[in-house]
C-alpha positions as CSV (number, residue, x, y, z in Angstrom):
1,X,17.9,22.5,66.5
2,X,14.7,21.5,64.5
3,X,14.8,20.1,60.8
4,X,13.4,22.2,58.4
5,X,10.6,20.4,57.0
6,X,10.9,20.4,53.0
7,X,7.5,20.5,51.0
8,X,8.1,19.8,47.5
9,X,5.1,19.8,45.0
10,X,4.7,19.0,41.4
11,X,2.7,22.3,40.1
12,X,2.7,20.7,36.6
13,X,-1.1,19.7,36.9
14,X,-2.4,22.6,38.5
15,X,-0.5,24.9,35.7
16,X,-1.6,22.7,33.2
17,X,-5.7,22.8,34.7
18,X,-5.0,27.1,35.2
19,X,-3.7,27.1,31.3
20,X,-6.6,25.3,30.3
21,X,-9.0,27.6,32.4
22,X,-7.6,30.5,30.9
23,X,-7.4,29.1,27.6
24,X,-11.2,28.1,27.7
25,X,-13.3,28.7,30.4
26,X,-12.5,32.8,30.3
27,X,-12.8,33.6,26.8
28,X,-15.8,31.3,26.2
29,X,-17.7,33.0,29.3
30,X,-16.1,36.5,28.1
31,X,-17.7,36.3,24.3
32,X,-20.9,35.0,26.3
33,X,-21.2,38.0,28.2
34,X,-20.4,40.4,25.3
35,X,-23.2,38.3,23.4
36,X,-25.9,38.8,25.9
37,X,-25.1,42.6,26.2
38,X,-25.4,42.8,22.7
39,X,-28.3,41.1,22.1
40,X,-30.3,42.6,25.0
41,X,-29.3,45.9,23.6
42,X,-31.0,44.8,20.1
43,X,-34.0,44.1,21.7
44,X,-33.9,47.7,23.4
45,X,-33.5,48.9,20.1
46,X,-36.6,46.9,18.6
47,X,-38.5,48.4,21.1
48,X,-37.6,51.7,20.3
49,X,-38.2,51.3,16.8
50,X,-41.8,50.2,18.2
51,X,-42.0,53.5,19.8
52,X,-40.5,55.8,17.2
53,X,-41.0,54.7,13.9
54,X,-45.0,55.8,12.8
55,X,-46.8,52.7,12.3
56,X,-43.7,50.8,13.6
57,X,-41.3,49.3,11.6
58,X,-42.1,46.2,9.2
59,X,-40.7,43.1,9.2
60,X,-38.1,43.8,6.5
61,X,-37.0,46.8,8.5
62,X,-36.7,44.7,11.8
63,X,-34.5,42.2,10.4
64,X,-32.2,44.8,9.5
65,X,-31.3,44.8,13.5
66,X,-28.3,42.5,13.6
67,X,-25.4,41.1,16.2
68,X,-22.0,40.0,15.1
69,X,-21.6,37.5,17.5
70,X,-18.1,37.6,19.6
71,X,-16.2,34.5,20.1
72,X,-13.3,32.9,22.2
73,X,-10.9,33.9,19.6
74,X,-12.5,37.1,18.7
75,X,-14.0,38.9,22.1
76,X,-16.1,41.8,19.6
77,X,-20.2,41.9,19.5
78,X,-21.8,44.3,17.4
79,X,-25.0,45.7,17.5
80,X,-25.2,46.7,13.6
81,X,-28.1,47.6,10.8
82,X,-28.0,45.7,7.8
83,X,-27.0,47.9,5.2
84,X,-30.3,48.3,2.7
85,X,-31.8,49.4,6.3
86,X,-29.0,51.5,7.2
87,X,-29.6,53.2,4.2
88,X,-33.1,53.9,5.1
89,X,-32.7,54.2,9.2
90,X,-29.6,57.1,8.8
91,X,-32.1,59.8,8.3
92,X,-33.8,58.6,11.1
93,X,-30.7,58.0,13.7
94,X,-28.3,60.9,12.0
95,X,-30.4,63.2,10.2
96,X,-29.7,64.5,7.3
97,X,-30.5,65.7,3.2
98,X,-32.0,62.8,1.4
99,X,-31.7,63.6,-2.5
100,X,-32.7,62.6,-5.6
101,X,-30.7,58.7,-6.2
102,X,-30.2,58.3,-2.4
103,X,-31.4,55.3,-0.7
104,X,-35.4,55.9,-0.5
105,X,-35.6,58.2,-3.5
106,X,-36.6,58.3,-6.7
107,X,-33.6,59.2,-9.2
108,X,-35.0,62.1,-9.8
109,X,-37.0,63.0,-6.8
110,X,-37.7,62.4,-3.2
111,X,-41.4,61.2,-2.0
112,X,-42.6,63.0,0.4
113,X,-46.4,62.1,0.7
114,X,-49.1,60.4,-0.7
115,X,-52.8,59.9,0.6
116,X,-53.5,58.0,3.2
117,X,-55.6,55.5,1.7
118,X,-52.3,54.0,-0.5
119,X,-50.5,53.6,2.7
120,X,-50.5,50.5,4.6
121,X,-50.8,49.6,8.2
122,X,-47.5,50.9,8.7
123,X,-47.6,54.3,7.1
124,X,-45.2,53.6,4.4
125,X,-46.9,53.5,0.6
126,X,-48.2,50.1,-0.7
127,X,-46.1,48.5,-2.4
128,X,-46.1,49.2,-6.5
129,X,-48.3,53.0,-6.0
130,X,-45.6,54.7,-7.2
131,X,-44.5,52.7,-9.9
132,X,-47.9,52.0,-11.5
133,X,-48.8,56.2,-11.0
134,X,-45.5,56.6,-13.2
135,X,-46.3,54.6,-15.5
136,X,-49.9,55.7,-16.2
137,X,-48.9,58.8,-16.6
138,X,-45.9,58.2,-19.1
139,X,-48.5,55.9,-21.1
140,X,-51.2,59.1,-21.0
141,X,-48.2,61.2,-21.8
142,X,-47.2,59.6,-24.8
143,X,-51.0,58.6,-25.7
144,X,-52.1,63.2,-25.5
145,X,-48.7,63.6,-27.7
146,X,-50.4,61.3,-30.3
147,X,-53.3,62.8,-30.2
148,X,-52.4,66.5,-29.9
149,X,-50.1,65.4,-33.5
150,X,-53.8,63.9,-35.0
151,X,-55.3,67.2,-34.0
152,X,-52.9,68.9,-35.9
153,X,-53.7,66.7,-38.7
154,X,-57.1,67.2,-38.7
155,X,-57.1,70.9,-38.5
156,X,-54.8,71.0,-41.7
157,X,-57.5,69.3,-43.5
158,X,-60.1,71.2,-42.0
159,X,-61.5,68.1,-40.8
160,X,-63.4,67.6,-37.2
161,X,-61.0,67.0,-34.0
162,X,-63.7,65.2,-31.9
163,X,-62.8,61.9,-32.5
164,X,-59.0,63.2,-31.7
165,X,-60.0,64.0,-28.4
166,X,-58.9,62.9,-24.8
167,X,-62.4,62.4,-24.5
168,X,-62.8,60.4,-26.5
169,X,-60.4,58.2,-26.3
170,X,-60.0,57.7,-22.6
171,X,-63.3,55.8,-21.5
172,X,-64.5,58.7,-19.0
173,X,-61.3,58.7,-17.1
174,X,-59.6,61.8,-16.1
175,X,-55.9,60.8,-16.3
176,X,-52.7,61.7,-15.0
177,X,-50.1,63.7,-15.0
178,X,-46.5,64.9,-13.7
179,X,-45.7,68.4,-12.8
180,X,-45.9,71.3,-10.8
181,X,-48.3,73.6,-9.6
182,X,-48.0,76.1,-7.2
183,X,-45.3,75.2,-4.6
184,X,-46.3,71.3,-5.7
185,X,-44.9,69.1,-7.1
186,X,-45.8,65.3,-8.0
187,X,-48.5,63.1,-10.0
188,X,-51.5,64.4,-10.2
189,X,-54.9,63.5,-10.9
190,X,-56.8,65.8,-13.5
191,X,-60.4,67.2,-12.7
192,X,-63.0,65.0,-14.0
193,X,-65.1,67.9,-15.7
194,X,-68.0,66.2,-14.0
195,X,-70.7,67.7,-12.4
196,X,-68.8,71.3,-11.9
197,X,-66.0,69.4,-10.5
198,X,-62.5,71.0,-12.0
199,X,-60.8,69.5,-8.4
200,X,-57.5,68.0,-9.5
201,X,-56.0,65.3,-7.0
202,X,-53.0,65.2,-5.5
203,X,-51.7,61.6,-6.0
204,X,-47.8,61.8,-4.8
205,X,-46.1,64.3,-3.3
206,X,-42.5,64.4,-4.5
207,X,-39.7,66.8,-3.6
208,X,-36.1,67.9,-4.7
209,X,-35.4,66.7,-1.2
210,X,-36.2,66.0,2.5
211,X,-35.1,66.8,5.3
212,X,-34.9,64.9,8.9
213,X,-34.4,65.5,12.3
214,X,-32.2,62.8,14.5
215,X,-35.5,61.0,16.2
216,X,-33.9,57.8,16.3
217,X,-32.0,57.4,20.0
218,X,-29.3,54.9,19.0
219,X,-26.7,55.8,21.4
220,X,-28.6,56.3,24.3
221,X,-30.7,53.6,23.7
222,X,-28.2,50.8,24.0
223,X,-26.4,52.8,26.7
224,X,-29.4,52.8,28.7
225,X,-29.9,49.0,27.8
226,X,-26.4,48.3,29.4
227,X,-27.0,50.4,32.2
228,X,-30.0,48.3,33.0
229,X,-28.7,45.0,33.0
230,X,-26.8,43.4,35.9
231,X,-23.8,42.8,34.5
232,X,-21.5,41.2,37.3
233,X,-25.0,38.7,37.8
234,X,-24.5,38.2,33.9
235,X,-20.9,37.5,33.9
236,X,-21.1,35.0,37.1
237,X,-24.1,32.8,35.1
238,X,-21.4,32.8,32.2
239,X,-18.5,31.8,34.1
240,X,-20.6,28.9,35.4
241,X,-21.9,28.0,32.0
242,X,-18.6,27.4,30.4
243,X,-17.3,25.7,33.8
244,X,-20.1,22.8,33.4
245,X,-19.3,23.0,29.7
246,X,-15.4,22.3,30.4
247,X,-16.6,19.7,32.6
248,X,-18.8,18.2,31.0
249,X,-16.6,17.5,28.2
């Protein structure tokens, strides 16, 4: 009757080597894969922004795109907006109601338009219209209250109101003003009174509110972006990476 032939092997090393692959190699080429899925679905998103957003977006708005890196010990990537661009980009992905005080808004109204020529290369209005509009036209309403009261003065006394006049006191310019007229409302230029000219000009177009459409494909966009990609290509080139990293260490 034949021995049996006994094998006896010391699986110490090769559990120790698996431990370590498992501990290492895996998650490191796991929250490498997440990574590039993430960040090629940024890029999708960037272009979409290119496509969607009139003018496309700027340069602040494009840094708002964002990835929370996954790592070994945390296998989570995020594709995210950076919240001051959230605040602005909601509208545009979720629709909605903005109001008065919301992100975008005034705190008492919503801009809505402006002319063209205050808008930059991007559509959006140049930076400090609005503010300088507002305050010419609390300066110019403070300035007619003035005067309107020296009027009044002068009238008492009998006394000539020329010299009391907007006129007069404006160097030829028409001024500006807050209000509304018709369904309007906004800052508006008056009518310069020149040459049969009583046109007044609409400078800013505000609202109570505005209200948006979804045209922003968020989902579907990085969906599609996932779809796309080859992802069992994506996950080999990973596995290898962290393999020569492991080795070469």
């Amino acid at each position: 009757m034949a021995k049996d032939d006994v094998f006896t092997f010391d699986t110490r090393g090769f559990e120790r080597s698996l431990t370590k692959l498992e501990k290492t190699v895996l998650p490191t080429a796991q929250a490498g894969f997440l990574n590039g899925i993430a960040f090629g679905a940024r890029k999708a998103l960037l272009k979409h922004a290119d496509a969607t957003i009139q003018g496309k977006p700027t340069a602040w708005t494009r840094k708002g795109f964002v990835v929370d890196k996954a790592s070994p010990e945390s296998l989570e990537a995020v594709v995210r907006i950076q919240p001051q661009q959230a605040g602005y980009l909601t509208y545009l992905i979720n629709g909605g109601v903005r109001k008065a005080g919301d992100v975008g808004a005034t705190p008492y109204d919503v801009l809505t338009d402006a002319p063209d020529d205050q808008k930059n290369a991007f559509g959006n209005l140049k930076k400090g219209y609005l503010k300088r509009i507002a305050r010419q036209a609390k300066v110019e309403k403070t300035k007619r209250a003035r005067l309107r009261a020296k009027r009044d003065k002068l009238r008492a006394e009998g006394k000539s109101v020329t010299l009391a006049s907007w006129n007069s006191n404006s160097n030829g310019k028409p001024g500006v003003f807050f209000g509304r007229i018709g369904a309007q409302k906004g800052y508006w230029q008056r009518a310069a009174k020149r040459d049969r000219d009583y046109k007044i000009k609409l400078l800013v177009r505000m609202s109570d509110e505005a209200v948006y459409k979804p045209t922003f494909k968020w989902d579907e966009t990085i969906s599609a972006s996932v779809k796309e990609s080859d992802l069992a290509k994506a996950y080999s080139a990973e596995i290898s990476r962290a393999l020569r990293k492991l080795n070469d260490g």
